[in-house]
mmCIF file of the N, C-alpha and C atoms, coordinates in Angstrom:
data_MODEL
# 
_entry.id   MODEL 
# 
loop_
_atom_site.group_PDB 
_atom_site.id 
_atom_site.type_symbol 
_atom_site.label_atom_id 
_atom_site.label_alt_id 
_atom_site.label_comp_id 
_atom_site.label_asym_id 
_atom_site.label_entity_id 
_atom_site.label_seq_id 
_atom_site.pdbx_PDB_ins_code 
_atom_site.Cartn_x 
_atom_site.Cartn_y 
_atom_site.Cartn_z 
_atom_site.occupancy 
_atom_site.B_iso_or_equiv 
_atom_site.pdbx_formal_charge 
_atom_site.auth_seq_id 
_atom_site.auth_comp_id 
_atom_site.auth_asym_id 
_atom_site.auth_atom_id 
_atom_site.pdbx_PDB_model_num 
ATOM 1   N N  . UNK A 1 1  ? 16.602  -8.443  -11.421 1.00 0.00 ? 1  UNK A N  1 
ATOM 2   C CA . UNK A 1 1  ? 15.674  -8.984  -10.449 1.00 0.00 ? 1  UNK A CA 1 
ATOM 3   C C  . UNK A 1 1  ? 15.484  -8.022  -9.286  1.00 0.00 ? 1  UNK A C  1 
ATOM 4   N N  . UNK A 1 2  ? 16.686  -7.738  -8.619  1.00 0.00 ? 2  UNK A N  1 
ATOM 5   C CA . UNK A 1 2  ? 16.685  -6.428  -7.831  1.00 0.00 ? 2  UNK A CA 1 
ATOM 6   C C  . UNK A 1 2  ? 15.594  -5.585  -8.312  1.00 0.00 ? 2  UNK A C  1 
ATOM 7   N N  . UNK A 1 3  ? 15.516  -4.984  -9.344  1.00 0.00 ? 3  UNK A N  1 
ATOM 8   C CA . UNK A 1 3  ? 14.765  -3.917  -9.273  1.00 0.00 ? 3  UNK A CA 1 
ATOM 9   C C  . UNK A 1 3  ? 13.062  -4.180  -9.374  1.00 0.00 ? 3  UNK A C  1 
ATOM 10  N N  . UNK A 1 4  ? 12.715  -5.456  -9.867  1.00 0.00 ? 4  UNK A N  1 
ATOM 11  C CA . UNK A 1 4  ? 11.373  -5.605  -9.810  1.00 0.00 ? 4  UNK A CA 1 
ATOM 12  C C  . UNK A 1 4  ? 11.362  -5.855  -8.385  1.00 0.00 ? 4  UNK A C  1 
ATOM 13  N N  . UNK A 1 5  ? 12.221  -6.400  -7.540  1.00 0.00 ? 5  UNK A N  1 
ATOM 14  C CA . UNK A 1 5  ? 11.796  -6.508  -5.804  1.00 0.00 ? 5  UNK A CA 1 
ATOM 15  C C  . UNK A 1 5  ? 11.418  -5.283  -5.982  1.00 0.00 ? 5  UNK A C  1 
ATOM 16  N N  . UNK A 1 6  ? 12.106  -4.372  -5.920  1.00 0.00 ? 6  UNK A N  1 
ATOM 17  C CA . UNK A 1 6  ? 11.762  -2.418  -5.335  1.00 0.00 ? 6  UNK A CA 1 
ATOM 18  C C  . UNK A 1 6  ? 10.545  -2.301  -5.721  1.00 0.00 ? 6  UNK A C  1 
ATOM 19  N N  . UNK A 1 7  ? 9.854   -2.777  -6.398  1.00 0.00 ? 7  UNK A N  1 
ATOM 20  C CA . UNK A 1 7  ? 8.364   -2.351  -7.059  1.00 0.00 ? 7  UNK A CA 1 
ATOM 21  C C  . UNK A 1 7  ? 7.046   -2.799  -6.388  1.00 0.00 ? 7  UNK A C  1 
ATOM 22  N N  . UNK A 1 8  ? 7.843   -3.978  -5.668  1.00 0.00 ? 8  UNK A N  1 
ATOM 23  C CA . UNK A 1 8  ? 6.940   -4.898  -4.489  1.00 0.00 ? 8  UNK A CA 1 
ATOM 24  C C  . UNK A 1 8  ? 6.196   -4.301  -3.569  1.00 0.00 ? 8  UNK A C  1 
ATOM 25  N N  . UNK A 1 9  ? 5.363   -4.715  -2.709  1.00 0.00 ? 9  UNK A N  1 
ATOM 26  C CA . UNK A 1 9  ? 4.907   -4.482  -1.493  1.00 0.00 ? 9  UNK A CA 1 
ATOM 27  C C  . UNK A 1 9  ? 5.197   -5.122  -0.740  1.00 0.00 ? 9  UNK A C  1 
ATOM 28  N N  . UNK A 1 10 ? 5.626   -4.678  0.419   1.00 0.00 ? 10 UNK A N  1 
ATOM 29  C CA . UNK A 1 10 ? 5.475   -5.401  1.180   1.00 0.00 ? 10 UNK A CA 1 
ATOM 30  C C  . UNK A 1 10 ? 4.746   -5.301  2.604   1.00 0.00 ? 10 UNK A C  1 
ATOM 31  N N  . UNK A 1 11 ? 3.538   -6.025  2.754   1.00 0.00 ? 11 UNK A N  1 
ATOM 32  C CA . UNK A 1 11 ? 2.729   -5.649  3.522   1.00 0.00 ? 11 UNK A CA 1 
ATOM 33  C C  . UNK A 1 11 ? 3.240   -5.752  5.127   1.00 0.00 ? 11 UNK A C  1 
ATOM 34  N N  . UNK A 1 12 ? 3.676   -6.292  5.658   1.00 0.00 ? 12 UNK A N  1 
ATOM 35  C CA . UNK A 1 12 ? 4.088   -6.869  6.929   1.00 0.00 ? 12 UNK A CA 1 
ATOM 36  C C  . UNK A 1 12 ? 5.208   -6.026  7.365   1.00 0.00 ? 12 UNK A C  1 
ATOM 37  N N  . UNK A 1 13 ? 5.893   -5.016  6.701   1.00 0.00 ? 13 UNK A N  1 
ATOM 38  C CA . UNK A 1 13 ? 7.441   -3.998  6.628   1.00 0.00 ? 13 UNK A CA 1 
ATOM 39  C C  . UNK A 1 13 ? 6.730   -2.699  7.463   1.00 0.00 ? 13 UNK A C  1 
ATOM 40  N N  . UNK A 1 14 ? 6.853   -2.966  8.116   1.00 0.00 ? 14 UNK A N  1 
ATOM 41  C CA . UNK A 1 14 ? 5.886   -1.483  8.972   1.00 0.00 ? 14 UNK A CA 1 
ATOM 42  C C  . UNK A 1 14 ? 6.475   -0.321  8.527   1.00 0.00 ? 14 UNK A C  1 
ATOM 43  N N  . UNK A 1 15 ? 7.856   0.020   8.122   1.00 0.00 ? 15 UNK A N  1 
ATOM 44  C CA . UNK A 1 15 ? 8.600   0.750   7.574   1.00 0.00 ? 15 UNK A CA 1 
ATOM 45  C C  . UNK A 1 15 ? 7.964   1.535   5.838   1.00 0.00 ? 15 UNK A C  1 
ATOM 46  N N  . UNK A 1 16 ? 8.220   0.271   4.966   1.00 0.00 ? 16 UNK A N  1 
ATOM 47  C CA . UNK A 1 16 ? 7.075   0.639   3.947   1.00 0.00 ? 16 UNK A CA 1 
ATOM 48  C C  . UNK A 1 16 ? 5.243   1.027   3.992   1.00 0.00 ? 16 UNK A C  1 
ATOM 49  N N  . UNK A 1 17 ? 4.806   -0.027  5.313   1.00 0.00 ? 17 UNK A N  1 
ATOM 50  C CA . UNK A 1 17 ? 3.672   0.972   5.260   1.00 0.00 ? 17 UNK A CA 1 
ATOM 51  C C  . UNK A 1 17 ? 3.594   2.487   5.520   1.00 0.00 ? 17 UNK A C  1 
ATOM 52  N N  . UNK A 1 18 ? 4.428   1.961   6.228   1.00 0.00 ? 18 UNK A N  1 
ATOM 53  C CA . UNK A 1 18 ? 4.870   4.253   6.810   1.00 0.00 ? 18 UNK A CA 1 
ATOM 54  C C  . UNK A 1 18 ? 5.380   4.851   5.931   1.00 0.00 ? 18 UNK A C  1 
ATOM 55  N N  . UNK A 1 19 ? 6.036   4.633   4.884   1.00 0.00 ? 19 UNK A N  1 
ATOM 56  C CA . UNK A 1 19 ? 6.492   4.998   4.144   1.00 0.00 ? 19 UNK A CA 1 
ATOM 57  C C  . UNK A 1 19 ? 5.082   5.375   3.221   1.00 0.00 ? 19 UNK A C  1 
ATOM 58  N N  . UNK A 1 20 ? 4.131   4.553   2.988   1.00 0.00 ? 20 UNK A N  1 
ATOM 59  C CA . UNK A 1 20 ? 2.770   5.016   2.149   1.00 0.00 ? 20 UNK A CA 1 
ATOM 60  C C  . UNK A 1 20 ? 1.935   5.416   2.799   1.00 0.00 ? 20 UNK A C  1 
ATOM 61  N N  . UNK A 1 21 ? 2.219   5.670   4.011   1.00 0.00 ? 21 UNK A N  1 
ATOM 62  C CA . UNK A 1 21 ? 1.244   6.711   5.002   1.00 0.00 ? 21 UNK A CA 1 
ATOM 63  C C  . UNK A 1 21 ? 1.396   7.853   4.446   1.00 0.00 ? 21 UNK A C  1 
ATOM 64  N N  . UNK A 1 22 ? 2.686   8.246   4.759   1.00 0.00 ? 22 UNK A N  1 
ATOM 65  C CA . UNK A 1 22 ? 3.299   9.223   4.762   1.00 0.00 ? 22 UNK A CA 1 
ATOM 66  C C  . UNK A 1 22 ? 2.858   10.280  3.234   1.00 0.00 ? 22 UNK A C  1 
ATOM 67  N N  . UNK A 1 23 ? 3.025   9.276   1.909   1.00 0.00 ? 23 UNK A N  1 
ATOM 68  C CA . UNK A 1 23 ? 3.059   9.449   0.622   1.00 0.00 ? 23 UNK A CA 1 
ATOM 69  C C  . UNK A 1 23 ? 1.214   9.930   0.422   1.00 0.00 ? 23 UNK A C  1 
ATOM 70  N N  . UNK A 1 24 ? 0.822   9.484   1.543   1.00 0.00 ? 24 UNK A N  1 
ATOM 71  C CA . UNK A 1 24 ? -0.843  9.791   1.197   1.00 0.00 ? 24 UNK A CA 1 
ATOM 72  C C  . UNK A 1 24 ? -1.581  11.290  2.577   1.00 0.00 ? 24 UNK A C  1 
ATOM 73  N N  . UNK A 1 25 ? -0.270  11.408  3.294   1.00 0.00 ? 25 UNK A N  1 
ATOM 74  C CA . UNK A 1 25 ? -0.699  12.540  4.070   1.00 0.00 ? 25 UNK A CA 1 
ATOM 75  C C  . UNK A 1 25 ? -1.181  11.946  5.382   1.00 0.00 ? 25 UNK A C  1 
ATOM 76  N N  . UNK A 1 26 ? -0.899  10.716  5.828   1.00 0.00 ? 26 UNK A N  1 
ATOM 77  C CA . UNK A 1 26 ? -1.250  10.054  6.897   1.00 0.00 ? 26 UNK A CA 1 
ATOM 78  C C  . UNK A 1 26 ? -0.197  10.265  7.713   1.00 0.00 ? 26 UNK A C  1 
ATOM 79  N N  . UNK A 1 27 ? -0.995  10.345  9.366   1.00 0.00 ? 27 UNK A N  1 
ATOM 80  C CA . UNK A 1 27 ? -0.147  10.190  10.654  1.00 0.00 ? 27 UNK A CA 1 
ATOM 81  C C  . UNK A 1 27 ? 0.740   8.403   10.665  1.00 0.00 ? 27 UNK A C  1 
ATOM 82  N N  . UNK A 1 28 ? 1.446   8.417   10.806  1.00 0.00 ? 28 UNK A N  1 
ATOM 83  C CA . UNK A 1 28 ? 2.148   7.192   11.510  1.00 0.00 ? 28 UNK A CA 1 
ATOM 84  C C  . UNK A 1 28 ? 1.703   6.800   12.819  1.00 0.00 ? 28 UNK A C  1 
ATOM 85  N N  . UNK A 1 29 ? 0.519   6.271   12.928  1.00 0.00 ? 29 UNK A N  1 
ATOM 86  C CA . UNK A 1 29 ? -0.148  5.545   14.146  1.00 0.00 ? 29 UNK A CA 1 
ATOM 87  C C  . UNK A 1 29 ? -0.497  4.302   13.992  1.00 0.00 ? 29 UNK A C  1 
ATOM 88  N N  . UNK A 1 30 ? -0.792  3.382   15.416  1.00 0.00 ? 30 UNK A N  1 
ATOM 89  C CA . UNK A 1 30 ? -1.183  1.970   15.552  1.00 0.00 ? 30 UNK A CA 1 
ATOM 90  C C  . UNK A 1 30 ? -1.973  1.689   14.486  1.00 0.00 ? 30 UNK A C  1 
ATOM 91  N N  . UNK A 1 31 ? -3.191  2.928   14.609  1.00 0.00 ? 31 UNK A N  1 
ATOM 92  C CA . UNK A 1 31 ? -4.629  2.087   13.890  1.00 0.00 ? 31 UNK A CA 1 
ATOM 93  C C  . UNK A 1 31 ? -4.171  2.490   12.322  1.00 0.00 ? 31 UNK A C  1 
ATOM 94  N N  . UNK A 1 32 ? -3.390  3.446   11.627  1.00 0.00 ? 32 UNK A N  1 
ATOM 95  C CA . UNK A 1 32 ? -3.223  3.762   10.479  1.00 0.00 ? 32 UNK A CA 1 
ATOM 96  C C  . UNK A 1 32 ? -2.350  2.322   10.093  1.00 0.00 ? 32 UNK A C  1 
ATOM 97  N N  . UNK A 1 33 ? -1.451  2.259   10.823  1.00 0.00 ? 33 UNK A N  1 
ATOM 98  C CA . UNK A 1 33 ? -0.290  0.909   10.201  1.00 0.00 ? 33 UNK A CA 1 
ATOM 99  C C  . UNK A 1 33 ? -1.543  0.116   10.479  1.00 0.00 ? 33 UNK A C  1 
ATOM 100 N N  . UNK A 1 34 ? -2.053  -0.209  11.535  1.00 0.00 ? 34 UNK A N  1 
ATOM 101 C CA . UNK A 1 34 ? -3.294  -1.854  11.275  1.00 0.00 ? 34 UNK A CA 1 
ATOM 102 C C  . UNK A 1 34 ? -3.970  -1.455  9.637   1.00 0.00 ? 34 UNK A C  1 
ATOM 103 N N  . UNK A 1 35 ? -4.373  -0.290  9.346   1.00 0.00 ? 35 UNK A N  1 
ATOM 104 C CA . UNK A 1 35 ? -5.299  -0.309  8.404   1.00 0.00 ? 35 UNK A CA 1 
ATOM 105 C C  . UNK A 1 35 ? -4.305  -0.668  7.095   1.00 0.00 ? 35 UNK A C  1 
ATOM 106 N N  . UNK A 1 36 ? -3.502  0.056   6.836   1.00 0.00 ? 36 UNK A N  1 
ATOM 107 C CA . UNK A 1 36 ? -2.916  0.305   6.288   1.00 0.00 ? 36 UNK A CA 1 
ATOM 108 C C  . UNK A 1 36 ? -2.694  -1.889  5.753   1.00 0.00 ? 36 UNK A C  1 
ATOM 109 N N  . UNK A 1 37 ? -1.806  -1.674  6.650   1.00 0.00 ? 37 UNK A N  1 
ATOM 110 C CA . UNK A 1 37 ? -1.527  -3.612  6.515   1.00 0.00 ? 37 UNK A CA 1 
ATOM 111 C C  . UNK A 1 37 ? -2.618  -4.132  6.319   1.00 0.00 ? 37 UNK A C  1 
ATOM 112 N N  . UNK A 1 38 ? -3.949  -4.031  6.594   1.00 0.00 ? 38 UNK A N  1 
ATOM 113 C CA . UNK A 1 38 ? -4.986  -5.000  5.991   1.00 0.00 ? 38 UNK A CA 1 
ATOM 114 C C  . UNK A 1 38 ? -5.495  -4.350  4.806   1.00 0.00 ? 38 UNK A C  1 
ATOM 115 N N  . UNK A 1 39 ? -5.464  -3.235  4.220   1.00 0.00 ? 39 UNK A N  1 
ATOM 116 C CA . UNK A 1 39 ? -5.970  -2.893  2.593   1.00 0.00 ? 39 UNK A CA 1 
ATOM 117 C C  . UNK A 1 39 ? -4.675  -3.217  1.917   1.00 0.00 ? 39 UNK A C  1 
ATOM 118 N N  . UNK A 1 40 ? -3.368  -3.438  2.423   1.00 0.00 ? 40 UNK A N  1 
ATOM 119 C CA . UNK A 1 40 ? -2.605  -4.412  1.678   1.00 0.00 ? 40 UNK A CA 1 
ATOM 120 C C  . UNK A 1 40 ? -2.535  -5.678  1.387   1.00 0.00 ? 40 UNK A C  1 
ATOM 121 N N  . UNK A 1 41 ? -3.141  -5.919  2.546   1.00 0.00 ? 41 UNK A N  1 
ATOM 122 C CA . UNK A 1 41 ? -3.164  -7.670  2.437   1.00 0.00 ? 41 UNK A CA 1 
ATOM 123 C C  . UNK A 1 41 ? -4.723  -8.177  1.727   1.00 0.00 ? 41 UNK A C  1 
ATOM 124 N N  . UNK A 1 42 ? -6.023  -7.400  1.684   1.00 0.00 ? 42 UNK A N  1 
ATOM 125 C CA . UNK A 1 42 ? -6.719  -7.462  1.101   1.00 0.00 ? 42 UNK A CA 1 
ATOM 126 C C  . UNK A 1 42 ? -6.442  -6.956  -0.484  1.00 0.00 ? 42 UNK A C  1 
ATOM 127 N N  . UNK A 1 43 ? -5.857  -6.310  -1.035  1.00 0.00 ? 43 UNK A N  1 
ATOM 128 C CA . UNK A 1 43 ? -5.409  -5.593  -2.091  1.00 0.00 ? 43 UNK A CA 1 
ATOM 129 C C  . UNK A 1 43 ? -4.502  -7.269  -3.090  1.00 0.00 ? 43 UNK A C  1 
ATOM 130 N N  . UNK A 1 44 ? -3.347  -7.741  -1.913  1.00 0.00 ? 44 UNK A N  1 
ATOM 131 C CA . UNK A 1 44 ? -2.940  -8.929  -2.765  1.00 0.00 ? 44 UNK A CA 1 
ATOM 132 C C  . UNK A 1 44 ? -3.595  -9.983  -2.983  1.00 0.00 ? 44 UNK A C  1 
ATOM 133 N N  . UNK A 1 45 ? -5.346  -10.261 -1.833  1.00 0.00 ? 45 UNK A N  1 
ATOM 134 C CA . UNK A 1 45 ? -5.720  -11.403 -2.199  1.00 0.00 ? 45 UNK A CA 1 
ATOM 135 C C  . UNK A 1 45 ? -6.469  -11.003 -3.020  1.00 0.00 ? 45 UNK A C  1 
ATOM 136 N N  . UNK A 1 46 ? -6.853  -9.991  -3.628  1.00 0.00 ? 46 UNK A N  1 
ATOM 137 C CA . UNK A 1 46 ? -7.882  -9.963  -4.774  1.00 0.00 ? 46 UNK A CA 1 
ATOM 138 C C  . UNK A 1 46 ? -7.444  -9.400  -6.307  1.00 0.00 ? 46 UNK A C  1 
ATOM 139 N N  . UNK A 1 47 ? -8.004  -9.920  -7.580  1.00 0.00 ? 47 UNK A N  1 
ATOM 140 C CA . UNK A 1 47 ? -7.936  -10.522 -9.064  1.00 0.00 ? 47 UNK A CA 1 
ATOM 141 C C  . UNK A 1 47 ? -7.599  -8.423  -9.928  1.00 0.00 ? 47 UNK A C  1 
ATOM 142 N N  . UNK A 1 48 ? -8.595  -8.144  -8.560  1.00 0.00 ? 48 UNK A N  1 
ATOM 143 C CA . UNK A 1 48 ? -8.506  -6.719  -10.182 1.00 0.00 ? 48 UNK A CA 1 
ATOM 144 C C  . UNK A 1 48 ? -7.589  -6.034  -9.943  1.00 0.00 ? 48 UNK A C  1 
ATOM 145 N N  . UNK A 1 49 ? -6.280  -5.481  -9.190  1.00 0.00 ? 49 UNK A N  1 
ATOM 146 C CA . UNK A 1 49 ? -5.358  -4.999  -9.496  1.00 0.00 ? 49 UNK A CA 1 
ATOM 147 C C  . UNK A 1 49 ? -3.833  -5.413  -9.753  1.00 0.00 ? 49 UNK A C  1 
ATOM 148 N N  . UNK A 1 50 ? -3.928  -6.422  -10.847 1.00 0.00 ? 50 UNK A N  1 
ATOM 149 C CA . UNK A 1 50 ? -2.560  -7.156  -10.793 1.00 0.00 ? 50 UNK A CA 1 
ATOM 150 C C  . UNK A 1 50 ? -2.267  -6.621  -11.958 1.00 0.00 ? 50 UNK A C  1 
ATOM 151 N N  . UNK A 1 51 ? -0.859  -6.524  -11.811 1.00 0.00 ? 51 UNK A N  1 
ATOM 152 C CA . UNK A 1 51 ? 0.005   -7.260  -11.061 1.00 0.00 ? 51 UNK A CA 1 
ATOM 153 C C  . UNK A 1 51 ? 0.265   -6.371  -9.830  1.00 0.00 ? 51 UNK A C  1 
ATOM 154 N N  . UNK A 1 52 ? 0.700   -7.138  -8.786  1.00 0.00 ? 52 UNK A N  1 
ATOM 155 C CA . UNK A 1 52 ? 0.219   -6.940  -7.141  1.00 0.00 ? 52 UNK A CA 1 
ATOM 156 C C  . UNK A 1 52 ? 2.112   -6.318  -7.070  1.00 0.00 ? 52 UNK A C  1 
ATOM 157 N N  . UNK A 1 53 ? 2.052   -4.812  -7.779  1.00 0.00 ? 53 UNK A N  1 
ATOM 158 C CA . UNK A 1 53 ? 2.904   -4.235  -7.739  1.00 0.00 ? 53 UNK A CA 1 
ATOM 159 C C  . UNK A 1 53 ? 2.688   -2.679  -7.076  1.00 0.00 ? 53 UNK A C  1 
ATOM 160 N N  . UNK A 1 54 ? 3.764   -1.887  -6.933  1.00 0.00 ? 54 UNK A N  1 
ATOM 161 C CA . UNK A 1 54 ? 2.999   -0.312  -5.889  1.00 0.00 ? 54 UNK A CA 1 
ATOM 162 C C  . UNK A 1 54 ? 2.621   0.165   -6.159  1.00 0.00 ? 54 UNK A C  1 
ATOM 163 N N  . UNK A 1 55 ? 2.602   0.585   -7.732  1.00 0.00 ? 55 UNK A N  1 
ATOM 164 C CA . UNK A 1 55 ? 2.068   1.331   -8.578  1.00 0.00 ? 55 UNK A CA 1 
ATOM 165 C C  . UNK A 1 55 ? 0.671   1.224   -8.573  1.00 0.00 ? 55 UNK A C  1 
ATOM 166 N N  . UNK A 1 56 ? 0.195   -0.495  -8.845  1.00 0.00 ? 56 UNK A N  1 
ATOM 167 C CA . UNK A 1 56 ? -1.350  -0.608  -8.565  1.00 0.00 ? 56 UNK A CA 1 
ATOM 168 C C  . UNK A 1 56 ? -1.688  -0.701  -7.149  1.00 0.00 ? 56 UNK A C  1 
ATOM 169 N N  . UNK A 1 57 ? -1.102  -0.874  -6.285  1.00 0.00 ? 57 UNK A N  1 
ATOM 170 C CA . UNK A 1 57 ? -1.552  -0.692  -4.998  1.00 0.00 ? 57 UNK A CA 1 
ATOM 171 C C  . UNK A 1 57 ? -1.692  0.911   -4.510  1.00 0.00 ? 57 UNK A C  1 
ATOM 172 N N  . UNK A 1 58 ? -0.905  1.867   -4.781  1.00 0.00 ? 58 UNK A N  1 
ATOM 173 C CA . UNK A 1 58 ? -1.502  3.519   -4.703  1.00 0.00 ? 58 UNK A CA 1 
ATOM 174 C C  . UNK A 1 58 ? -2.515  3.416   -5.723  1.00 0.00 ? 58 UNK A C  1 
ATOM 175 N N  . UNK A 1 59 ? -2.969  2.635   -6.866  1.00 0.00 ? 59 UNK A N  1 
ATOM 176 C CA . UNK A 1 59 ? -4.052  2.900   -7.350  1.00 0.00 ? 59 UNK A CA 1 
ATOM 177 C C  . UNK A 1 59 ? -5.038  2.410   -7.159  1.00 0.00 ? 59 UNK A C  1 
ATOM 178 N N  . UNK A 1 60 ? -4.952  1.019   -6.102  1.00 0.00 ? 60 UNK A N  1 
ATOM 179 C CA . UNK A 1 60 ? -6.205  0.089   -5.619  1.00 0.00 ? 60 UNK A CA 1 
ATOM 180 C C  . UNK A 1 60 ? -6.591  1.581   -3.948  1.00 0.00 ? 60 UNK A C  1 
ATOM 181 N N  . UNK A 1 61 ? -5.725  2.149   -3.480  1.00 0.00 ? 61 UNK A N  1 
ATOM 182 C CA . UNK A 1 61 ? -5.716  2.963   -2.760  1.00 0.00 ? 61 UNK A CA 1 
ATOM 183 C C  . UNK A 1 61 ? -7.118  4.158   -3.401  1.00 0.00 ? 61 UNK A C  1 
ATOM 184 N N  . UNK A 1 62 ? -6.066  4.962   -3.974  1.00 0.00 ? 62 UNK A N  1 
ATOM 185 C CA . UNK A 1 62 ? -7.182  5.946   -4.895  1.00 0.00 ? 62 UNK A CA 1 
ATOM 186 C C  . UNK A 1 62 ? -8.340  5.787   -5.372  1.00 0.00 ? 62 UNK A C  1 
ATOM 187 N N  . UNK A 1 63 ? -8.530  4.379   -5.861  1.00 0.00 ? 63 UNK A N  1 
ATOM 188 C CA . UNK A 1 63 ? -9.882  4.538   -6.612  1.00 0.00 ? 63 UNK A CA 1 
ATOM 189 C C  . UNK A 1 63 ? -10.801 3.572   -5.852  1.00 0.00 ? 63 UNK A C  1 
ATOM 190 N N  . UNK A 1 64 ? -10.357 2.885   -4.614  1.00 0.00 ? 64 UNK A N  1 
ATOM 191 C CA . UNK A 1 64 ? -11.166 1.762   -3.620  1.00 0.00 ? 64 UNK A CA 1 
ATOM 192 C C  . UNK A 1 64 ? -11.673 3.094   -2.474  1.00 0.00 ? 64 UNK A C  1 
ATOM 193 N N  . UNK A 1 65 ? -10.604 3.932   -2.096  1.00 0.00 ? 65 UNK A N  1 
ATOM 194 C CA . UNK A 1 65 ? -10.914 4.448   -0.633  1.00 0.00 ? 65 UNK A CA 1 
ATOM 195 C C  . UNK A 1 65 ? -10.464 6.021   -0.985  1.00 0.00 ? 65 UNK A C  1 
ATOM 196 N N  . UNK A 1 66 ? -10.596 6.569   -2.400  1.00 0.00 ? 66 UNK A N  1 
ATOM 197 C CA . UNK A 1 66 ? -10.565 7.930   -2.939  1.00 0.00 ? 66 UNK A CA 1 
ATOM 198 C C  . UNK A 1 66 ? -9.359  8.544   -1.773  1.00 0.00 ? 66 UNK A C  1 
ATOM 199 N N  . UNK A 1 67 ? -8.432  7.750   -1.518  1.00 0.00 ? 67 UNK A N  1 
ATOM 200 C CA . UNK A 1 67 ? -7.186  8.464   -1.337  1.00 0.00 ? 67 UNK A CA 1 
ATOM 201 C C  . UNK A 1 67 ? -6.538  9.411   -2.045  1.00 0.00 ? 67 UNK A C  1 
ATOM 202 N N  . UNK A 1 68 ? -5.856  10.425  -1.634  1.00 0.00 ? 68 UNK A N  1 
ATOM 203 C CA . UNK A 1 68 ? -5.146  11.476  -2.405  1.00 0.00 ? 68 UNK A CA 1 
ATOM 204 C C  . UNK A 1 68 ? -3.774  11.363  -1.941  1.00 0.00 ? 68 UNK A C  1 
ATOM 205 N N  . UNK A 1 69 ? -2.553  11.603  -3.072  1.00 0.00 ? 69 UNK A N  1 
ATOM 206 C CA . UNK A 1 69 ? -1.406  11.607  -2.465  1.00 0.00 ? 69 UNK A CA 1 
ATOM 207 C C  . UNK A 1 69 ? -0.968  13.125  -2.192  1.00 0.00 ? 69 UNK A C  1 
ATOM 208 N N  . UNK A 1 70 ? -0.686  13.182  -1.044  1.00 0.00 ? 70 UNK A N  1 
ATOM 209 C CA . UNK A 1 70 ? -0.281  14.202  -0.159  1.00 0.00 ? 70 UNK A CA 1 
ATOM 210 C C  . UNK A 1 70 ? 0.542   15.361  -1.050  1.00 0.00 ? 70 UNK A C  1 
# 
């Protein structure tokens, strides 16, 4: 069970968003963590990238807002 947690998001962890700032070449700022936390929280309320795991969330990233990882 442990290890499917690790696979999670968690949107609200300011720590993990920084952590996928970081992974995409982003500054650690106010407006990056605001953004950041709402294309997560928009990312879990919607149907096409589930399961609402990180893997598809760097890929709702990439192919919604042509992010590149750093």
């Amino acid at each position: 069970m442990a290890n499917q947690d690790a696979n999670l998001v968690a949107c609200e962890q300011e720590h993990e968003m920084a952590h996928i700032l970081k992974v995409y070449g982003r500054e650690k700022t106010d407006a990056n963590l605001a953004d950041i936390k709402q294309k997560c929280k928009d990312y879990k309320a919607g149907d096409a990238y589930k399961p609402h795991n990180r893997d598809n969330f760097y890929l709702y990233l990439e192919k919604e807002f042509n992010w590149k990882k750093a």
